[in-house]
PLY file of the C-alpha trace (Angstrom):
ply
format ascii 1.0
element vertex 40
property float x
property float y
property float z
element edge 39
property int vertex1
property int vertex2
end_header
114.55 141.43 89.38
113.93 139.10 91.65
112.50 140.98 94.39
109.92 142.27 91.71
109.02 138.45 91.45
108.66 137.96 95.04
106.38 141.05 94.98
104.20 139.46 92.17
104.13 136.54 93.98
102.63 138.19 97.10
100.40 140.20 95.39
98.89 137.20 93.64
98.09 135.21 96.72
96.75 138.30 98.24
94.40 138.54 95.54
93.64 134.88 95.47
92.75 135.05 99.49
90.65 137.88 98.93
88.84 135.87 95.80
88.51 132.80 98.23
86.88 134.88 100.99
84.26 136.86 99.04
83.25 133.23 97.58
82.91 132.09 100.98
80.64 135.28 102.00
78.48 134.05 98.79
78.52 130.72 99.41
77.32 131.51 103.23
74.86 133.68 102.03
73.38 131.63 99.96
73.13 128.68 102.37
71.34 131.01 105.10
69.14 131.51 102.14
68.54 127.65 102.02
68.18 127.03 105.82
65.37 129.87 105.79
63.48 128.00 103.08
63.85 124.70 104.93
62.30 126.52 108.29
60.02 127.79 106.10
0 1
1 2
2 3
3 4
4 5
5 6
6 7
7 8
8 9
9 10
10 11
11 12
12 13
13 14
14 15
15 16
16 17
17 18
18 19
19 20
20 21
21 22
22 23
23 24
24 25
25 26
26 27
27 28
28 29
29 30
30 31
31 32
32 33
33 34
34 35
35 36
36 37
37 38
38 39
């Protein structure tokens, strides 16, 4: 039982990194974005 939680419990952060870092890809893309349109 409780190695099933600890497995959860991995699994869940592992998830939540892997939220964190596409949100960081979109957030970086969209600021390239911005820094274009201020060259521009």
């Amino acid at each position: 039982m409780i190695l099933i939680m600890i497995i959860n419990a991995v699994f869940l952060a592992l998830a939540l990194m892997a939220l964190l870092r596409s949100r960081k890809k979109k957030s970086d893309a969209m600021g390239k974005k911005e820094s274009t349109k201020h060259v521009l």
